[in-house]
VOMAR-252372 format. One record per residue (C-alpha): residue number from 1; residue in one letter; chain; x, y, z. Coordinates in nm, 4 decimals. Layout:
NODE|NUM|A|A|X|Y|Z
...
END
This chain:
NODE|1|X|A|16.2637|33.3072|20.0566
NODE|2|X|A|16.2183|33.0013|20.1501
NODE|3|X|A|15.9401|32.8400|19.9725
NODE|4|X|A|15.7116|32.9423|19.6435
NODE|5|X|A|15.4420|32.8424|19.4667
NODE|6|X|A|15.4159|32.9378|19.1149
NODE|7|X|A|15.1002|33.1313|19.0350
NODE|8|X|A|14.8022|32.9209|18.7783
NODE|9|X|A|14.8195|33.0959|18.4200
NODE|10|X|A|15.1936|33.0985|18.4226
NODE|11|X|A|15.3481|32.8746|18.0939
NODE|12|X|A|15.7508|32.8841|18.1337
NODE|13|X|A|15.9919|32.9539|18.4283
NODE|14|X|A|16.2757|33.1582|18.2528
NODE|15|X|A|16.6220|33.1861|18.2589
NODE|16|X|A|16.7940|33.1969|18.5837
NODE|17|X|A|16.4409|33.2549|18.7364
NODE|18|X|A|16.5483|33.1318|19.0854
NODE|19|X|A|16.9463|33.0915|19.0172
NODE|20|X|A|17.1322|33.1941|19.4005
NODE|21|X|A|16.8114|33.1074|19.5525
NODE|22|X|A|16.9891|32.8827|19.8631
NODE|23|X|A|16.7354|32.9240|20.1205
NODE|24|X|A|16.4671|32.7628|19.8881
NODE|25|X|A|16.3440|32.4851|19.9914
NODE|26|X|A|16.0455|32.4106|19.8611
NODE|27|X|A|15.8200|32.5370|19.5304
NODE|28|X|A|15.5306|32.3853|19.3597
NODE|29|X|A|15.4604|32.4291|18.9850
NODE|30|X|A|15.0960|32.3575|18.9252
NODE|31|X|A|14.9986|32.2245|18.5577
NODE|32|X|A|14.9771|32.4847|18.3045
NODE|33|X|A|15.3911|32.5102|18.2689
NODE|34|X|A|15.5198|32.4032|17.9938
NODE|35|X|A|15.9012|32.4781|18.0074
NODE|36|X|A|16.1386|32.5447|18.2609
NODE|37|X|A|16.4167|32.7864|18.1149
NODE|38|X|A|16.8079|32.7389|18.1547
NODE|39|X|A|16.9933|32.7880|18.5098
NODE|40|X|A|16.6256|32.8408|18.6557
NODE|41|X|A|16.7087|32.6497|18.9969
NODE|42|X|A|17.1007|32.6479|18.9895
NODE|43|X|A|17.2296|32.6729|19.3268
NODE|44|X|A|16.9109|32.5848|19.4705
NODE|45|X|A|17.1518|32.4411|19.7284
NODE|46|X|A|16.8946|32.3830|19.9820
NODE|47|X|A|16.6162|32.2265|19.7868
NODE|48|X|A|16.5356|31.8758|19.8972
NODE|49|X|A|16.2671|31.7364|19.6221
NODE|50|X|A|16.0481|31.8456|19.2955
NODE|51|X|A|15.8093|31.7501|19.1123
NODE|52|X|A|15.7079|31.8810|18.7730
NODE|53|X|A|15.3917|31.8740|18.6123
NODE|54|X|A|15.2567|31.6535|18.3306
NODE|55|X|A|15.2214|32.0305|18.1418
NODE|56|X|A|15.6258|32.0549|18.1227
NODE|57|X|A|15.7645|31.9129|17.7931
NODE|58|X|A|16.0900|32.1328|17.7852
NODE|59|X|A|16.3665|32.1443|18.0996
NODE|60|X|A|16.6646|32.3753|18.0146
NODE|61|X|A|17.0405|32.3196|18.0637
NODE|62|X|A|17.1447|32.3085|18.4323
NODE|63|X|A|16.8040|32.3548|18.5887
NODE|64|X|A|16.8803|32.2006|18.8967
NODE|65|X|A|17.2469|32.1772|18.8674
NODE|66|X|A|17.4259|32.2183|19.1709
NODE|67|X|A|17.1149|32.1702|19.4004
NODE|68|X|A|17.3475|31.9742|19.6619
NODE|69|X|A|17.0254|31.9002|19.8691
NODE|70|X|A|16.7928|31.7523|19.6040
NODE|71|X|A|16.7319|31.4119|19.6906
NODE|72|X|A|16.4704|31.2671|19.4628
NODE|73|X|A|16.2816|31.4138|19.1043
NODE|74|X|A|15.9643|31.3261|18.9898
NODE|75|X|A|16.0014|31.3739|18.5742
NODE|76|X|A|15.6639|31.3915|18.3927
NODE|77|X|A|15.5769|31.1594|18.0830
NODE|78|X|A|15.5312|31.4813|17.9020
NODE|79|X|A|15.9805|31.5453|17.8363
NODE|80|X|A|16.1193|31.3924|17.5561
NODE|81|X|A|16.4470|31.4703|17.6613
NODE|82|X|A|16.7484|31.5526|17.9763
NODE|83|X|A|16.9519|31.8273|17.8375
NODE|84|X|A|17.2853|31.8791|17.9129
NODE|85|X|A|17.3822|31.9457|18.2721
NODE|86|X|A|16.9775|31.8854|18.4371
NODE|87|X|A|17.1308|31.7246|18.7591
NODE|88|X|A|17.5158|31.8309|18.7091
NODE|89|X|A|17.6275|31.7929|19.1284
NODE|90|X|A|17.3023|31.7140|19.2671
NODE|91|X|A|17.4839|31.5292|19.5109
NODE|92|X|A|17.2206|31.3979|19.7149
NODE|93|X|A|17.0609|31.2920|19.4011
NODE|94|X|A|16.9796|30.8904|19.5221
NODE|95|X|A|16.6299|30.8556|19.3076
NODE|96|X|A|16.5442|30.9210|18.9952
NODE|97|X|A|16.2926|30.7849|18.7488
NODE|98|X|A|16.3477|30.8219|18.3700
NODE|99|X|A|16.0117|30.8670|18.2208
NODE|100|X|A|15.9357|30.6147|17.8955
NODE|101|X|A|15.8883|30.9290|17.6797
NODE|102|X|A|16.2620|31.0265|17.7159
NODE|103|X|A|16.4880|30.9654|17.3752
NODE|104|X|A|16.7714|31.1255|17.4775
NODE|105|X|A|17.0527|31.2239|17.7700
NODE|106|X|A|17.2495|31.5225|17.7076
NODE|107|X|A|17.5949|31.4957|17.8281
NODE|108|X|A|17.7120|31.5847|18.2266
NODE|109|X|A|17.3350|31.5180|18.2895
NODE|110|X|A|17.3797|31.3409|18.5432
NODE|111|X|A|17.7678|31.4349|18.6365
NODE|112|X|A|17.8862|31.3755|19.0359
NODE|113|X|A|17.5843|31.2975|19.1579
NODE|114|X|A|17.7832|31.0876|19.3979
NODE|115|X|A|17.4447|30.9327|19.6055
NODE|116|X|A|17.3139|30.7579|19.2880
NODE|117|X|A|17.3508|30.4306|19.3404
NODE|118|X|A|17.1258|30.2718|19.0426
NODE|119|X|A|16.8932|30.3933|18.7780
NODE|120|X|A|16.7070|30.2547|18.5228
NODE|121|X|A|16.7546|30.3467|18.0966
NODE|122|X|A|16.3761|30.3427|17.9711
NODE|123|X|A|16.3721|30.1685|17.6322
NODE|124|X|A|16.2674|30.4714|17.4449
NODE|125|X|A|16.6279|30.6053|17.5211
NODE|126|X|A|16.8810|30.5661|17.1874
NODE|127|X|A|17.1742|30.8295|17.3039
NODE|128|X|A|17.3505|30.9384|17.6232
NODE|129|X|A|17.5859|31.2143|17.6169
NODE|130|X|A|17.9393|31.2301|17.6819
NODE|131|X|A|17.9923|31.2190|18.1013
NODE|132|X|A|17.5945|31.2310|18.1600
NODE|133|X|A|17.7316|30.9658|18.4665
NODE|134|X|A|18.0743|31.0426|18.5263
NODE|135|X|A|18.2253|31.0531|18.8439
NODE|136|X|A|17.8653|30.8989|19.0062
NODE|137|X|A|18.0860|30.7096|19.2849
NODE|138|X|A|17.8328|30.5306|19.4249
NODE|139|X|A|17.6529|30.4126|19.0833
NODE|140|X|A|17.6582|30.0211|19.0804
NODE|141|X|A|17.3544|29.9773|18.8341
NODE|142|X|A|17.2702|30.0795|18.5185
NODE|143|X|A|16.9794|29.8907|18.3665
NODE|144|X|A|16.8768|29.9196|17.9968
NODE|145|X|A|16.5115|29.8173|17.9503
NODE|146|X|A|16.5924|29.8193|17.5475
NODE|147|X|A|16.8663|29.7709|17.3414
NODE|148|X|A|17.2276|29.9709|17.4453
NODE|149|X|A|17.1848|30.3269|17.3481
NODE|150|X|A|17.4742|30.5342|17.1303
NODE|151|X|A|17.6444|30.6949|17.3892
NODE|152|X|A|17.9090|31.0015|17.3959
NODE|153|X|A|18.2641|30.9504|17.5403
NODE|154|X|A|18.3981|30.8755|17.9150
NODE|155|X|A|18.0001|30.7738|18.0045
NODE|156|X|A|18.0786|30.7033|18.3486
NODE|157|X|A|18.4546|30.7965|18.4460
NODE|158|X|A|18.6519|30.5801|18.7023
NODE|159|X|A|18.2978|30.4333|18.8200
NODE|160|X|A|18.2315|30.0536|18.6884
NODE|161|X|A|17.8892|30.0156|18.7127
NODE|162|X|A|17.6964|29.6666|18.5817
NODE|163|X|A|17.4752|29.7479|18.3155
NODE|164|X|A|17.2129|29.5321|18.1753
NODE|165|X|A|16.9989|29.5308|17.8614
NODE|166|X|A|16.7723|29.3027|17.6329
NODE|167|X|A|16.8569|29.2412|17.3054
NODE|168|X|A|16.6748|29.0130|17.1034
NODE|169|X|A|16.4719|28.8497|17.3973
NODE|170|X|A|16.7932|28.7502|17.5875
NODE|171|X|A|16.9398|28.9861|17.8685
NODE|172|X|A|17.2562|29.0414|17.9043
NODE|173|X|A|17.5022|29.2067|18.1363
NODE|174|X|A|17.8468|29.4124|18.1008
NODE|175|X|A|18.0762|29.5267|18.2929
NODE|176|X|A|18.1735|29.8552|18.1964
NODE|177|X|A|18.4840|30.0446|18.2096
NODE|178|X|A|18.4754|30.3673|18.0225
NODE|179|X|A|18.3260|30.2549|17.6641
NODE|180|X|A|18.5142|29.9258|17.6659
NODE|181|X|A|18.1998|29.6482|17.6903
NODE|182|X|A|18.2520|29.3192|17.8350
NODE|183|X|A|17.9770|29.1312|17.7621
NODE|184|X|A|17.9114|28.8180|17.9888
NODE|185|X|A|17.6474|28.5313|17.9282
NODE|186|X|A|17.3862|28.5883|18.1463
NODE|187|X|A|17.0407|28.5214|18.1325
NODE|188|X|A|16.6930|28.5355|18.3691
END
């Protein structure tokens, strides 16, 4: 199988729904889903790009982990959160927009998803799990549009990525190591 399109009338994509599935390539999920269960595209090794409907407001644990091929995600408005795991290995993972209705980053969420080179904390967001971007080699950027979330241990691994964030009107930028924050004077 090499492609799907999810029938209208269906609500949730369940557990492990398409797990193995390495020849996939394609699906479309029309609006009308509302979750997509845990593992449902693991190993999806040859699917390239998604995009899920304004209907989904829940995304399981490892849903597209280990989809080496997946290049770019379109993330509705609709999810609140990125569990644990989402993008765990999506190593071809280079784009990636964090809706402004996400709160929270489970941990490994995004975990060796070595093509991301940047991506952008909505305000909205107050914790990040522990390794949600460890071991992201090619991660230079992290930008905070609000204030610097909680965050879990070893956020990023050997990676150093700038980060930036506003606090108080006045943006500042750190260079990260771990947790250990260096903040350096910097406005625009």
């Amino acid at each position: 199988m090499t492609s799907i399109t999810i029938p209208e009338g269906v609500t949730s994509i369940g557990y492990s729904a398409f797990s193995y599935c390495t020849s996939l390539n394609s699906i479309i999920i029309p609006e009308g889903v509302t979750s997509i269960g845990m593992y449902a595209f693991y190993v999806c090794s040859n699917l390239t790009s998604i995009t899920l409907p304004n209907s989904v407001t829940s995304i399981g644990s490892y849903v597209f982990a280990s989809c080496t091929n997946l290049a770019s995600v379109t993330l509705p408005n609709s999810i609140t959160s990125i569990g644990d795991s989402v993008f765990k290995r999506c190593e071809s993972l280079a784009s990636v927009i964090i809706p402004e209705s996400v709160t929270s980053i489970g941990d490994y969420a995004f975990y060796q998803c070595t093509s991301l080179s940047s991506i952008t904390i909505p305000k909205g967001v107050t914790s990040i799990g522990a390794r949600a971007f460890r071991d992201c080699i090619t991660l230079g950027r992290v930008h905070f549009e609000g204030a610097f979330p909680t965050f879990g241990t070893d956020l990023y691994g050997p990676t150093s990525p700038t980060s930036h964030f506003q606090d108080q009107g006045i943006r500042h930028r750190l260079s990260m190591t771990g947790l250990h924050l260096t903040p350096t004077n910097w406005r625009k």
